[in-house]
ZAPATI-414594 format. One record per residue: residue number from 1; x negated, y negated, z negated of N, C-alpha, C, O in turn; residue in one letter. Coordinates in Angstrom, 2 decimals. Layout:
N
+-----+---------+---------+---------+---------+----------+---------+---------+---------+---------+---------+---------+---------+------+
| seq |  n.east | n.north |    n.up | ca.east | ca.north |   ca.up |  c.east | c.north |    c.up |  o.east | o.north |    o.up | type |
+-----+---------+---------+---------+---------+----------+---------+---------+---------+---------+---------+---------+---------+------+
| NUM |       X |       Y |       Z |       X |        Y |       Z |       X |       Y |       Z |       X |       Y |       Z |    a |
...
+-----+---------+---------+---------+---------+----------+---------+---------+---------+---------+---------+---------+---------+------+
//
This chain:
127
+-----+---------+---------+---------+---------+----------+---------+---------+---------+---------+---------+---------+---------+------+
| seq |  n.east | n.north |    n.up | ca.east | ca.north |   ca.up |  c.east | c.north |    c.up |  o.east | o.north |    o.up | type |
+-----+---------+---------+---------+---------+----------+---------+---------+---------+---------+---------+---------+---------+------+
|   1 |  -93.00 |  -59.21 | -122.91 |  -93.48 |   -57.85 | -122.72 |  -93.58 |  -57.17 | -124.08 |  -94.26 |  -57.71 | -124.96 |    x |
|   2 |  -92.89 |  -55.94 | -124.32 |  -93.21 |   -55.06 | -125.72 |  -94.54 |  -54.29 | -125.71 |  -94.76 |  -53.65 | -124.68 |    x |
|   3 |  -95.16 |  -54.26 | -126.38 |  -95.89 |   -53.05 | -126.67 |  -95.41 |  -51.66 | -127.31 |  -94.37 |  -51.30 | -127.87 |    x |
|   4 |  -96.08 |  -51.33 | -127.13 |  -95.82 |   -49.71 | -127.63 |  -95.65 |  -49.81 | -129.05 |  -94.82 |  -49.00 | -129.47 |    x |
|   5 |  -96.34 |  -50.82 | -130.24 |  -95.51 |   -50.67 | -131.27 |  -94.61 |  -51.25 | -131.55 |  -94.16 |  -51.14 | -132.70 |    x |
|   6 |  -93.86 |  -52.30 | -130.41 |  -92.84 |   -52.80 | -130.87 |  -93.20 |  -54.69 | -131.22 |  -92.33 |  -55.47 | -131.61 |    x |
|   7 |  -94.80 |  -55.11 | -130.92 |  -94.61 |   -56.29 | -131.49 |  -95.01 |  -56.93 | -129.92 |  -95.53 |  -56.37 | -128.96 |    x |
|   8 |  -94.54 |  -58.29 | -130.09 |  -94.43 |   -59.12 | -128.77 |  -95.89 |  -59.59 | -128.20 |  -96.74 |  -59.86 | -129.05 |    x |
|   9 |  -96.25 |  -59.72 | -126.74 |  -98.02 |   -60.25 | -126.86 |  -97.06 |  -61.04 | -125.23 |  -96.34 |  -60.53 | -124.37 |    x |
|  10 |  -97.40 |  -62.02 | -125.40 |  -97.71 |   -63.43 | -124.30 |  -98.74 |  -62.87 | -123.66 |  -99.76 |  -62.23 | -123.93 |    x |
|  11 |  -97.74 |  -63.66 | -121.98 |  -98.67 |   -62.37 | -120.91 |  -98.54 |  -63.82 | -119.98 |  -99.16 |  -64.04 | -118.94 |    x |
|  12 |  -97.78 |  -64.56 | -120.51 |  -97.97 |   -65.86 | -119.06 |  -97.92 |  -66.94 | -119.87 |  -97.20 |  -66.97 | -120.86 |    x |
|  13 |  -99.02 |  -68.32 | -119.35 |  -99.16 |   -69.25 | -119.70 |  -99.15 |  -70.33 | -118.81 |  -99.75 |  -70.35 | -117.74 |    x |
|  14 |  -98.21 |  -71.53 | -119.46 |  -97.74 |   -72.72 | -118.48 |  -98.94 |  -73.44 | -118.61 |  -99.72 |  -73.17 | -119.52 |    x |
|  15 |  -99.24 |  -74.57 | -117.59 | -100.24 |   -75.35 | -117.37 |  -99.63 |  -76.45 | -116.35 |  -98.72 |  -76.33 | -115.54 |    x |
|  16 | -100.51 |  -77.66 | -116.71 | -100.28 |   -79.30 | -115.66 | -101.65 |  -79.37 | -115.46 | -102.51 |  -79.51 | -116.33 |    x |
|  17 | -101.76 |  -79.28 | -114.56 | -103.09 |   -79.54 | -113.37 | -103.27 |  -81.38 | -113.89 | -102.41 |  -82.21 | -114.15 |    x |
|  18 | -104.73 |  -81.46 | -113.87 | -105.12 |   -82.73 | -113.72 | -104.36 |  -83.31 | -112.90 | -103.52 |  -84.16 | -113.19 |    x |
|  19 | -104.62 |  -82.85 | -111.78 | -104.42 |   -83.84 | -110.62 | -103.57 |  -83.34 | -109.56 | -102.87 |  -84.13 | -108.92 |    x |
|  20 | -103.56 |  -82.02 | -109.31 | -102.70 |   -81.36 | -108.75 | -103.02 |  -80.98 | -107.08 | -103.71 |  -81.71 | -106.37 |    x |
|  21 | -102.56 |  -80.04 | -106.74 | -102.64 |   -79.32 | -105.42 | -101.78 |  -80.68 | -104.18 | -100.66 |  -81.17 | -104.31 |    x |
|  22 | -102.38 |  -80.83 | -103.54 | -101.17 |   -81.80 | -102.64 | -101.14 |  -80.77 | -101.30 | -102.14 |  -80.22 | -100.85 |    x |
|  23 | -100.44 |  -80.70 | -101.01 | -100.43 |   -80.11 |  -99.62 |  -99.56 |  -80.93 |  -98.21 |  -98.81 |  -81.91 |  -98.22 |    x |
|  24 | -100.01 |  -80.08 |  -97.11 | -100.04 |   -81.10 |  -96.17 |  -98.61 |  -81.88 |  -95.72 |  -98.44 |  -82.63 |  -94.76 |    x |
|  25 |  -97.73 |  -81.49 |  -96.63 |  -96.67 |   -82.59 |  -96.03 |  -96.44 |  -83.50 |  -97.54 |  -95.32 |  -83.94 |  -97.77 |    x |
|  26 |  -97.43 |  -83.70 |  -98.42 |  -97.94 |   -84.66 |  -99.40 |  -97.72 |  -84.79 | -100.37 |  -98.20 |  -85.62 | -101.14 |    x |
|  27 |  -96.66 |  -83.72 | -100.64 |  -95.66 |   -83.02 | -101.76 |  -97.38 |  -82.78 | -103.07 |  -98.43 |  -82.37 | -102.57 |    x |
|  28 |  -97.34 |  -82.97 | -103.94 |  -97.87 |   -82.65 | -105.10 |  -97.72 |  -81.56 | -106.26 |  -96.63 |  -81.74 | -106.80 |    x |
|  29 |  -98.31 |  -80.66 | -106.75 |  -97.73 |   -79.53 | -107.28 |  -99.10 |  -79.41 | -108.51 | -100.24 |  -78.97 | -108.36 |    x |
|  30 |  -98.44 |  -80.00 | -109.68 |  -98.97 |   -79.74 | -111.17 |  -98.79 |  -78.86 | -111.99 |  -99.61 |  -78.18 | -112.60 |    x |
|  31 |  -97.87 |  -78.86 | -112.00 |  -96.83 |   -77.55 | -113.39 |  -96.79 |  -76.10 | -113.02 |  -95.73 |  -75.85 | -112.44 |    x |
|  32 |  -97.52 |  -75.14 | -113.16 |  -97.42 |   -74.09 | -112.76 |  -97.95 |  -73.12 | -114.33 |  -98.21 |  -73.57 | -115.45 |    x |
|  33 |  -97.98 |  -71.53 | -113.78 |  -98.08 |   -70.77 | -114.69 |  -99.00 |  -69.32 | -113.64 |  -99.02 |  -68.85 | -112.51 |    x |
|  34 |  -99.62 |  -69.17 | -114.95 | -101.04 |   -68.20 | -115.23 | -100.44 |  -66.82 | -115.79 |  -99.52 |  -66.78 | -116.62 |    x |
|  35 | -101.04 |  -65.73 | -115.26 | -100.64 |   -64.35 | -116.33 | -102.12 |  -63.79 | -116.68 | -103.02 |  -63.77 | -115.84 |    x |
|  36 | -102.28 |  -63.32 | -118.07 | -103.13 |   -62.45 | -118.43 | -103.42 |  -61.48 | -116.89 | -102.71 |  -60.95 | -116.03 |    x |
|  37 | -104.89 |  -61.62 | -117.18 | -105.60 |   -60.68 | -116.18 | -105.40 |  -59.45 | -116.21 | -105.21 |  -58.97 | -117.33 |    x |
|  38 | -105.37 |  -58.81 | -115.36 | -105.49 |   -56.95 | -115.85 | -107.15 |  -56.50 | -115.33 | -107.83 |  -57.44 | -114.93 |    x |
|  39 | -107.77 |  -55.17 | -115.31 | -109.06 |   -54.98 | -115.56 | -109.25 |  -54.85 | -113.53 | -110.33 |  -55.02 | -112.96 |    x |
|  40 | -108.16 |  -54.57 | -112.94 | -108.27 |   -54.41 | -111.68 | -108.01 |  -55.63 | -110.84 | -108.35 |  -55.62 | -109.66 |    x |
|  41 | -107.33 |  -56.88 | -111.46 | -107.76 |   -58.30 | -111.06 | -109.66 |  -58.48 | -110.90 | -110.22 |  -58.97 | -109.92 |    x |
|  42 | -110.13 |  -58.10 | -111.74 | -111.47 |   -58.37 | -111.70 | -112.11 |  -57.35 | -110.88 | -112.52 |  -57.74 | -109.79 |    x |
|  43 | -112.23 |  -56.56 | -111.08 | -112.80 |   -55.13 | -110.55 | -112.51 |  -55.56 | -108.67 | -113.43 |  -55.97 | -107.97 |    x |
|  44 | -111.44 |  -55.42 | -108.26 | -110.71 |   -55.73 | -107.06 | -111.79 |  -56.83 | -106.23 | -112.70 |  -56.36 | -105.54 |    x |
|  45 | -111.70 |  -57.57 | -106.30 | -112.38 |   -58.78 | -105.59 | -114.09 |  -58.59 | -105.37 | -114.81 |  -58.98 | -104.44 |    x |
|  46 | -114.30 |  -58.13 | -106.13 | -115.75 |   -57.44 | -106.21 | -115.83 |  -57.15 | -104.72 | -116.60 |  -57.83 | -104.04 |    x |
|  47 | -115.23 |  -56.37 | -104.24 | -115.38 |   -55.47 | -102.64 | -115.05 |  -56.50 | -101.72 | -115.26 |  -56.27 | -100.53 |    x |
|  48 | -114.50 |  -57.78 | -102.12 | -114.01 |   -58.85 | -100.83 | -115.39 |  -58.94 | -100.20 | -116.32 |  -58.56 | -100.91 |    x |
|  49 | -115.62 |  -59.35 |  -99.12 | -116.94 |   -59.69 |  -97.99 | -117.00 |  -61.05 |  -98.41 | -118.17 |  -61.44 |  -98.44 |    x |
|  50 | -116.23 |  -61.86 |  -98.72 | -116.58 |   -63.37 |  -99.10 | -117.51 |  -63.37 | -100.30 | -118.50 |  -64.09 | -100.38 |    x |
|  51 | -117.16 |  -62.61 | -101.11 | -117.57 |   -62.68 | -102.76 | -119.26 |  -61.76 | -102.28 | -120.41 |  -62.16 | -102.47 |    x |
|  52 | -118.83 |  -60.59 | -101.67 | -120.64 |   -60.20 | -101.25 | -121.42 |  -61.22 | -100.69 | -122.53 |  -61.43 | -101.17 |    x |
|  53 | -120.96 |  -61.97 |  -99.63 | -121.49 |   -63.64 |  -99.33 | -122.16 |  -64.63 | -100.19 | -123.31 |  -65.05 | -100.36 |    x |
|  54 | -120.48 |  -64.91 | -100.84 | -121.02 |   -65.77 | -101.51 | -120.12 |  -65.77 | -103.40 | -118.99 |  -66.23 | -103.55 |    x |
|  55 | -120.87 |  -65.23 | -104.47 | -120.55 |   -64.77 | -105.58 | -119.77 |  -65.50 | -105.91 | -118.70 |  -65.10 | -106.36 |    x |
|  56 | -120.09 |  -67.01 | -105.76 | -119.22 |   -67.86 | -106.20 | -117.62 |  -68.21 | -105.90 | -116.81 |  -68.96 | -106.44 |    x |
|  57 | -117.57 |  -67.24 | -104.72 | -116.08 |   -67.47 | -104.30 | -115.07 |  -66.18 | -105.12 | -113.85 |  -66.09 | -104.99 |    x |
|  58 | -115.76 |  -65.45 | -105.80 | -114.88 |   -64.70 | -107.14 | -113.99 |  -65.31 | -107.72 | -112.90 |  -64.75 | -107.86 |    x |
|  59 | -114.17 |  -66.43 | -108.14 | -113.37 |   -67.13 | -109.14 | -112.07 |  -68.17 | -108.33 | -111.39 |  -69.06 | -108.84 |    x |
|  60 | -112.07 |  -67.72 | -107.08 | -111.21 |   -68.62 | -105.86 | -110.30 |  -67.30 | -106.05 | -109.16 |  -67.52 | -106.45 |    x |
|  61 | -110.56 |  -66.37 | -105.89 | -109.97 |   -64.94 | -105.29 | -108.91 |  -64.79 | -106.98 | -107.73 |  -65.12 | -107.16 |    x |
|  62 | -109.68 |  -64.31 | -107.76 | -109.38 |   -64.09 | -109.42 | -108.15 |  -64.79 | -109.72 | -107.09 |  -64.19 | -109.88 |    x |
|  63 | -108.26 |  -66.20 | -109.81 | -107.32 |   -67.16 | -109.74 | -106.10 |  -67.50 | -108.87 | -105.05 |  -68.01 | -109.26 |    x |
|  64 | -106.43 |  -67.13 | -107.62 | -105.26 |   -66.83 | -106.49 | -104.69 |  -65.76 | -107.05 | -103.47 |  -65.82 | -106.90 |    x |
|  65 | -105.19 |  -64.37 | -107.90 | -104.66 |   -63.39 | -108.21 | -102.94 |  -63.49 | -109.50 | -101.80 |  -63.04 | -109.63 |    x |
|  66 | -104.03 |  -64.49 | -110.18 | -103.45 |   -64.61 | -111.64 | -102.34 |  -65.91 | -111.61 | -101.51 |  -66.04 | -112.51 |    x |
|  67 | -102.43 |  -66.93 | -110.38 | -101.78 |   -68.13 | -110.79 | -100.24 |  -67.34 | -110.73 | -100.20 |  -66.44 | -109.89 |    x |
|  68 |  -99.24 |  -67.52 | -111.35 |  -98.02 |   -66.62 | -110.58 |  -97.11 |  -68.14 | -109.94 |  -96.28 |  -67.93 | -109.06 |    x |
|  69 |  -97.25 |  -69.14 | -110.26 |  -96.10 |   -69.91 | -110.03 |  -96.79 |  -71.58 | -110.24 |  -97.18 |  -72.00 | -111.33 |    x |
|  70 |  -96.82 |  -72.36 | -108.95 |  -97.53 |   -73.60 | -108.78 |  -96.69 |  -74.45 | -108.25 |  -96.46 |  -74.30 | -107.05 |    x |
|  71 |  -96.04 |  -75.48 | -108.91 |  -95.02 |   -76.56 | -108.07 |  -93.73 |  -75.88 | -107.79 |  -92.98 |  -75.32 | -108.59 |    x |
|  72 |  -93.56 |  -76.04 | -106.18 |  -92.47 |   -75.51 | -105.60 |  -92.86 |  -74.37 | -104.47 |  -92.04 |  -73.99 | -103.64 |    x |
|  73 |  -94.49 |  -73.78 | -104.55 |  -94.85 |   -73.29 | -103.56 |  -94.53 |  -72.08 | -103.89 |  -94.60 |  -71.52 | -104.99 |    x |
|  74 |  -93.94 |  -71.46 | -102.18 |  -93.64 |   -69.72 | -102.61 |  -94.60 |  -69.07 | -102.61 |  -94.41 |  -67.86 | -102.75 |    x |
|  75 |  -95.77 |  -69.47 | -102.49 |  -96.83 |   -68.35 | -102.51 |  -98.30 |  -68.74 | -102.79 |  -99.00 |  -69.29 | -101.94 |    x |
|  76 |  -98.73 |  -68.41 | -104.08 | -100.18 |   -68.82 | -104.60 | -101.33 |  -67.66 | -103.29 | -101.10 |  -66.47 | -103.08 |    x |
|  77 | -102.66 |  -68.60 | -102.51 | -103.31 |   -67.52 | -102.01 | -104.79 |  -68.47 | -101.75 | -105.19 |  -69.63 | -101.70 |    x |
|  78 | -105.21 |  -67.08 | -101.63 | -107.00 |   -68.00 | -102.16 | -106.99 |  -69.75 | -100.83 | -107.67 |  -70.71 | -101.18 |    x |
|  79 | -106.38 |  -69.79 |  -99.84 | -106.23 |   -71.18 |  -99.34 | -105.66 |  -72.08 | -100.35 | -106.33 |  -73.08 | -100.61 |    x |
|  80 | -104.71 |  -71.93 | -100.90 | -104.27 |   -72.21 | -102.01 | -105.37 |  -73.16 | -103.02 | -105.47 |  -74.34 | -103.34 |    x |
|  81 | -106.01 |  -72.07 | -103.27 | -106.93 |   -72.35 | -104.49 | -108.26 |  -73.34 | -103.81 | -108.59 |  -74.49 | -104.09 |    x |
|  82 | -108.76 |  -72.47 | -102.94 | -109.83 |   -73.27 | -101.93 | -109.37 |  -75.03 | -101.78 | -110.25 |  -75.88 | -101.77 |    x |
|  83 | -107.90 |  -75.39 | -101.69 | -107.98 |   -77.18 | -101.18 | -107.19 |  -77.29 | -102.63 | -105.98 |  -77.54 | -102.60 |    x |
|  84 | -107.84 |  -77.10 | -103.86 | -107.48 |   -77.30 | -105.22 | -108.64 |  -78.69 | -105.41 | -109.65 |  -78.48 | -104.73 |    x |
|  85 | -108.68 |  -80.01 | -106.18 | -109.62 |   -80.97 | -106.26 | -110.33 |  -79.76 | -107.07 | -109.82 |  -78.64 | -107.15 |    x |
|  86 | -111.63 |  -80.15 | -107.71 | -112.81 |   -79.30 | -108.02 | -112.30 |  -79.65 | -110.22 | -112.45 |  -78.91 | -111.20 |    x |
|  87 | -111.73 |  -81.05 | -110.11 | -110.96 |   -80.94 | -111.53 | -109.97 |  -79.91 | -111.89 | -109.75 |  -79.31 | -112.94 |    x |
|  88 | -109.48 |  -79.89 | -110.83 | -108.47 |   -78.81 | -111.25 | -108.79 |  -77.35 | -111.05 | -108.08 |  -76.51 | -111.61 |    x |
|  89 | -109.64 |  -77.04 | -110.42 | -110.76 |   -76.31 | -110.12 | -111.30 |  -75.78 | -111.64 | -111.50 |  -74.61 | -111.94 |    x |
|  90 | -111.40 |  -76.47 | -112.14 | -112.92 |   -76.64 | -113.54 | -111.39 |  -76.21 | -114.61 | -111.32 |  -75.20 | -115.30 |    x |
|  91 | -110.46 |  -77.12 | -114.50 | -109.26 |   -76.78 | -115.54 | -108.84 |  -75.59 | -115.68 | -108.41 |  -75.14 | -116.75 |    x |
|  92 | -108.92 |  -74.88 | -114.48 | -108.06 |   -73.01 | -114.25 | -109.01 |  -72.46 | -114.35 | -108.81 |  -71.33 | -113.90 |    x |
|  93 | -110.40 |  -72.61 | -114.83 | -111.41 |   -71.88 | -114.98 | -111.51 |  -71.94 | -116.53 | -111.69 |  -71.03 | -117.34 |    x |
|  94 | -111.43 |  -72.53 | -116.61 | -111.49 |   -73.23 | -118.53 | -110.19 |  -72.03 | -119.09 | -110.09 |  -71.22 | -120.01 |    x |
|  95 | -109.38 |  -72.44 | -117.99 | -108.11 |   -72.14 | -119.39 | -107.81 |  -70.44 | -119.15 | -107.30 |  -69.70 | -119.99 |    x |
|  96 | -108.43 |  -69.90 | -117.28 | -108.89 |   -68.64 | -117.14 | -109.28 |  -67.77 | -118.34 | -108.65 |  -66.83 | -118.82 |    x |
|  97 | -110.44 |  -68.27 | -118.74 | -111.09 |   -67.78 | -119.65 | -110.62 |  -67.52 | -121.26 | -110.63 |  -66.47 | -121.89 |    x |
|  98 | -110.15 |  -69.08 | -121.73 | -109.40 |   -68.89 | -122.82 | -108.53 |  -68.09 | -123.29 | -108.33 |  -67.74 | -124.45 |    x |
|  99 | -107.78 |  -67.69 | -121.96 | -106.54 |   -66.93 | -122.25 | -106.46 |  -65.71 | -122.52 | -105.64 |  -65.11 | -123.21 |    x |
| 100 | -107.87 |  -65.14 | -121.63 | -108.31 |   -63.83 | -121.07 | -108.93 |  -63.47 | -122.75 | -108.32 |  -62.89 | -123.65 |    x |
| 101 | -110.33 |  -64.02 | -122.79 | -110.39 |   -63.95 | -124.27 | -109.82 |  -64.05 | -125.27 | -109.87 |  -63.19 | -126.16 |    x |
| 102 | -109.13 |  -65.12 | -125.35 | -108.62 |   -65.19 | -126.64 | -106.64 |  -65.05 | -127.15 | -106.09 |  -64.99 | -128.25 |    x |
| 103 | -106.03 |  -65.03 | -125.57 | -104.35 |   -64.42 | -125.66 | -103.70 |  -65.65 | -126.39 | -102.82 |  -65.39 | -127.21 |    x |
| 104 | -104.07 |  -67.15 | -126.14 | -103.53 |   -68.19 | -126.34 | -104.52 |  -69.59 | -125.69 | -105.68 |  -69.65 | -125.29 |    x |
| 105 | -103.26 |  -70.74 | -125.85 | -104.23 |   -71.43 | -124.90 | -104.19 |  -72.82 | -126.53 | -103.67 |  -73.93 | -126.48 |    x |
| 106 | -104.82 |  -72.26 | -127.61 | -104.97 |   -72.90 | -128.70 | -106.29 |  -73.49 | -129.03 | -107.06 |  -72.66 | -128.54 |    x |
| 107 | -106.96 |  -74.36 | -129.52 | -108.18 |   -75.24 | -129.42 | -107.79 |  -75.22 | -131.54 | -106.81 |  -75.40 | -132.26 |    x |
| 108 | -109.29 |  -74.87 | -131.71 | -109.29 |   -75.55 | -133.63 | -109.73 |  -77.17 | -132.98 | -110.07 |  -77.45 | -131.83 |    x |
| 109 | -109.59 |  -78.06 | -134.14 | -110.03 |   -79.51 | -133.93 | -109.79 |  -79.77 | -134.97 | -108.90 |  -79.25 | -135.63 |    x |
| 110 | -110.84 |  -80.99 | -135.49 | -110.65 |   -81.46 | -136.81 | -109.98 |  -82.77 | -136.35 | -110.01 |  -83.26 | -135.22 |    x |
| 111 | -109.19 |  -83.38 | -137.75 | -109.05 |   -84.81 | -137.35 | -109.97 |  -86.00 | -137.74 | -110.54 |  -86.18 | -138.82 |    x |
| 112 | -109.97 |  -86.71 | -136.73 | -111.38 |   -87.74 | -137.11 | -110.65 |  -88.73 | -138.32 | -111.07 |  -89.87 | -138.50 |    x |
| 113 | -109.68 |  -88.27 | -138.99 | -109.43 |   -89.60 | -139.99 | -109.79 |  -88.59 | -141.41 | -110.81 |  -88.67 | -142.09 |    x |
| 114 | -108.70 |  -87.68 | -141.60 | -109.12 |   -87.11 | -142.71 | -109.94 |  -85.60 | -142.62 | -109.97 |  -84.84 | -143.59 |    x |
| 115 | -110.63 |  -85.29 | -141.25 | -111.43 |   -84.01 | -141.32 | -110.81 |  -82.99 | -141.53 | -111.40 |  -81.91 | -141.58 |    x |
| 116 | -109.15 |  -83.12 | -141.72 | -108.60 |   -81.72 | -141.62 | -108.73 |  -80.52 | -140.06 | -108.68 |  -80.78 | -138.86 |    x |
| 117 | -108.87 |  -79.58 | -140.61 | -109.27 |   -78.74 | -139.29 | -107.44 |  -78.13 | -139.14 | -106.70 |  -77.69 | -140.01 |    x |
| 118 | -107.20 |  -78.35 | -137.68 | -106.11 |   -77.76 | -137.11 | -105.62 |  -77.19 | -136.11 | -106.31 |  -77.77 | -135.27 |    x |
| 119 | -104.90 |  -76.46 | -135.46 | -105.06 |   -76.06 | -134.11 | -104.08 |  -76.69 | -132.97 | -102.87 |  -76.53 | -133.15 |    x |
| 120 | -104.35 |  -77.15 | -132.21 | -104.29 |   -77.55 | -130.90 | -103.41 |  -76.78 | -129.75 | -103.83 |  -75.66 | -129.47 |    x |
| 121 | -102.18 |  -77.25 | -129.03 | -101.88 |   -76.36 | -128.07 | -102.53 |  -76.72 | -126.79 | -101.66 |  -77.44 | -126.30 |    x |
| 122 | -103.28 |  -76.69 | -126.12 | -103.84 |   -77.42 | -125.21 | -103.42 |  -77.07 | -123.62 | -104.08 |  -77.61 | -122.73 |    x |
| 123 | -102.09 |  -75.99 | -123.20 | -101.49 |   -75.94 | -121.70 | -100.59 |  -75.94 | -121.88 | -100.07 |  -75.44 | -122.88 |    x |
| 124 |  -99.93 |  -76.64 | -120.80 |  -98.20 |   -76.83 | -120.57 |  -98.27 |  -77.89 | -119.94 |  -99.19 |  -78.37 | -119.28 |    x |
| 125 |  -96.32 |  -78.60 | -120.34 |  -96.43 |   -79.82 | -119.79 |  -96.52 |  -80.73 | -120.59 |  -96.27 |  -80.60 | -121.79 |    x |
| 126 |  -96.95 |  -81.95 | -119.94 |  -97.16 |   -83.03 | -120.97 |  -98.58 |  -82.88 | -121.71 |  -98.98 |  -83.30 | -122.80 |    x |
| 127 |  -99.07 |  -82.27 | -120.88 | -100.47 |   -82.16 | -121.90 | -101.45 |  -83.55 | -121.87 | -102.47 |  -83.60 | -122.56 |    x |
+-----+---------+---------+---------+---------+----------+---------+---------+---------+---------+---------+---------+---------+------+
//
């Protein structure tokens, strides 16, 4: 995606699920990809009757919004997200956030031998 002055900004990020979505004919689906939120991803879900229920189901809805591409499935939707294990659950919430804030899915870390501080790619595959 360009911006208006011309310099490049990362709008989708790959990710491997802990453990992965299985669905019912047993097929498994890890490797998928995330896009930067927009302000009406969030705003939007607000008005669902589930989320007036129950607040906590925001982040089911949000995430069904943003996943764009999971396994081989044609279509990410809050069922989707709902029979996700609660690890992988906790992982798209983690890396939700990171991305949203910070427009990379990069970790600082020192190394425990010589204490150098360095940065980390921490989504994709093979993670």
């Amino acid at each position: 995606m360009e911006l208006g002055d011309g310099a490049a900004q990362r709008t989708e990020f790959p990710f491997t699920l802990p453990r992965g979505l299985v669905t019912p004919d047993g097929a498994v689906h890890r490797e998928g990809t995330m896009r930067l939120a927009t302000a009406f991803d969030e705003i939007e879900p607000i008005k669902d009757p589930r989320v007036r229920a129950n607040p906590g189901y925001l982040v089911i809805i949000l995430l069904a919004r943003v996943i764009t591409r999971l396994g081989t499935l044609d279509h990410i939707n809050t069922a989707s997200v709902e029979n996700m294990y609660s690890a992988d659950l906790a992982y798209l919430q983690d890396l939700y956030q990171r991305v949203n804030l910070t427009g990379h899915t990069r970790i600082l870390v020192d190394c425990p031998h010589c204490e150098q501080a360095f940065e980390v790619e921490t989504a994709g595959p093979g993670e």
